[in-house]
N, C-alpha and C positions, 0 to 999 in steps of 0.2 A: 490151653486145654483146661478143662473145669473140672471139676468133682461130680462123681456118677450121684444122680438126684433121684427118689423115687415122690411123687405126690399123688396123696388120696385127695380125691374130688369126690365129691356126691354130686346124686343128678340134675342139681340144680346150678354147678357150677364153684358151691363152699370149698373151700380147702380146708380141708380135717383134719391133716396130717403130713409135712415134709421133712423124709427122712434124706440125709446126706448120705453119701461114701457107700462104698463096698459093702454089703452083707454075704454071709455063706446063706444056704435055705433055713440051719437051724439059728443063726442069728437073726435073718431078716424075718424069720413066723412070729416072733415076739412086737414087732413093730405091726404088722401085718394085725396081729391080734389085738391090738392096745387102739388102732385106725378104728377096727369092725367096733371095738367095744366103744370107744368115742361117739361115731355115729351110732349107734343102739341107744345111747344115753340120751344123744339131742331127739332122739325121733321122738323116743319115752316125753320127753320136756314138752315138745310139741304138742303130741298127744293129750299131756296134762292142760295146756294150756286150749287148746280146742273146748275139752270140756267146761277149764276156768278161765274165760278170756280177760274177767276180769284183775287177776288173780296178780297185783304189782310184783312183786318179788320174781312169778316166772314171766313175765313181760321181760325185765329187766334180765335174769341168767338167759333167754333166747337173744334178748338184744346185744349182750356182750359176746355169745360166741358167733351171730352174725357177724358181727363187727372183725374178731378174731381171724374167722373168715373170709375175710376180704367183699363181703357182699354187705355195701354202704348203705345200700335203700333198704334194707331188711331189717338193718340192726336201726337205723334211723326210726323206721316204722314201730318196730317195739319198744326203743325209748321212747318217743313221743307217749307212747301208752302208759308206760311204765312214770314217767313222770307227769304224768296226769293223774296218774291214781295213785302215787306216793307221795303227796306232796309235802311231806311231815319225815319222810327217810324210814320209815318203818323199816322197809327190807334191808337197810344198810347199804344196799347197791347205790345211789341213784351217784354218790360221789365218783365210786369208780366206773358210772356207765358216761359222766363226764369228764373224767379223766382218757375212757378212752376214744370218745367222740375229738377231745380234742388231737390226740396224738396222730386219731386216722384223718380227721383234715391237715393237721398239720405236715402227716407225711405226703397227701396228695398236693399242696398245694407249690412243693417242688418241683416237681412234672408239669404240673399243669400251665395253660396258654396262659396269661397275662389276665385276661377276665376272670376264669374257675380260678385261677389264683389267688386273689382280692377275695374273692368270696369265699372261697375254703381258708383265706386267713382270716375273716373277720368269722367264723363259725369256730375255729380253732380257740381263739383270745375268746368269743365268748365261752365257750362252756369250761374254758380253764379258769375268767372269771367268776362264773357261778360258781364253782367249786371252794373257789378261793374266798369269796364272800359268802359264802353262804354255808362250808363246812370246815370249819377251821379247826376241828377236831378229827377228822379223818385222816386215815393212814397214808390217801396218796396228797393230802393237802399240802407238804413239800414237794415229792415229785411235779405236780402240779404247777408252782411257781417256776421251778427249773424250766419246765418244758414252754411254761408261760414266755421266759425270757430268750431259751432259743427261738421259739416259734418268733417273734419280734425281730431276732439276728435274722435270720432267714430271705426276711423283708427287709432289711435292711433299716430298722427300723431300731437302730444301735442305742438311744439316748435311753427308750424305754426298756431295752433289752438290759443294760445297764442297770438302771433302778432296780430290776425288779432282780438283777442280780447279785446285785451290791448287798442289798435287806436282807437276802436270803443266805450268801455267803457269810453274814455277820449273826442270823439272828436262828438259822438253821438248827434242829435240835439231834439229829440225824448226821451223825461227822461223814459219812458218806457221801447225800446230797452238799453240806458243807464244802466238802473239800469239789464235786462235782462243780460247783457255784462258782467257787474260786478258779479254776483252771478255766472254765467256760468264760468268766467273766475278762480275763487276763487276753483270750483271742475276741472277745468282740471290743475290746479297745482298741487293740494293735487292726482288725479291721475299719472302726468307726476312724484312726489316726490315719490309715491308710485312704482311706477317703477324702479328708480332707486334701 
């Protein structure tokens, strides 16, 4: 038996909001109001963005809460713009709209057949590469590496998983990721040994 779930969806299918467990009506109006205000704020964004298509930064905040939202071709469509007309990181976004491009292939490409597999991992490792080569200064450019080296486990793909966890568990500035690196690094050996 599971936990009582409520999810907001808007009309086009986004997920805006999932709330878990039990509410009374006056705990559950507060959620209820926090959904409404969320979507009021993406319409607002949209809105803005209709008038400024050009406009990199809100490319990039629509592209991220697509993406958030589980709706891949939307938030795809607005980074592609978003990194077309940033090419220089103005907005500050474009790291974490690669940070989380890779995250959302790298969670589809567990699910998926054998073929979207291959391909949602090699979109994953690139945009974790970009990040990693090309913003070495940004706040997720650790998380980044981490997720670089699970996305690698995943696939099975233990020697590179390794590396890039080994550098990271040694050279990490972040004792959090650190010690993440470290524990993660200690199960893809005992799997890559198990393999053999």
């Amino acid at each position: 038996m599971g936990y009582p779930a409520v999810l907001f969806v808007s009309p086009d299918g986004g997920l805006i909001k999932y709330h878990t467990g039990y509410a009374t009506p006056d705990q559950f109006a507060p959620v209820m109001e926090d959904a409404l205000k969320t979507e009021s704020e993406f319409q607002e964004k949209l809105e803005k963005l209709e008038a400024k298509p050009d406009d990199a930064k809100l490319n990039a905040e629509v592209a991220l809460i697509y993406l958030e939202r589980k709706q891949l071709e939307k938030g795809v469509l607005f980074s592609e713009k978003a990194f077309e007309r940033d090419p220089k990181n103005r907005s500050k976004l474009i790291p974490k709209l690669h940070n989380q491009l890779g995250l959302t292939y790298g969670t589809l490409l567990e699910t998926a057949d054998s073929e979207k597999s291959e391909a949602y991992f090699e979109k994953s490792v690139s945009h974790f590469k970009v990040l990693i080569d090309k913003y070495p200064n940004s706040d997720v450019y650790e998380p980044a590496q981490y997720y670089l080296g699970v996305t690698y486990a995943i696939k099975e793909h233990y020697e590179d998983s390794i590396a890039v966890l080994e550098k990271l568990s040694h050279h990490a500035k972040d004792a959090n990721i650190r010690q993440s690196a470290e524990a993660m690094l200690e199960r893809v050996k005992d799997l890559a040994n198990a393999d053999k």
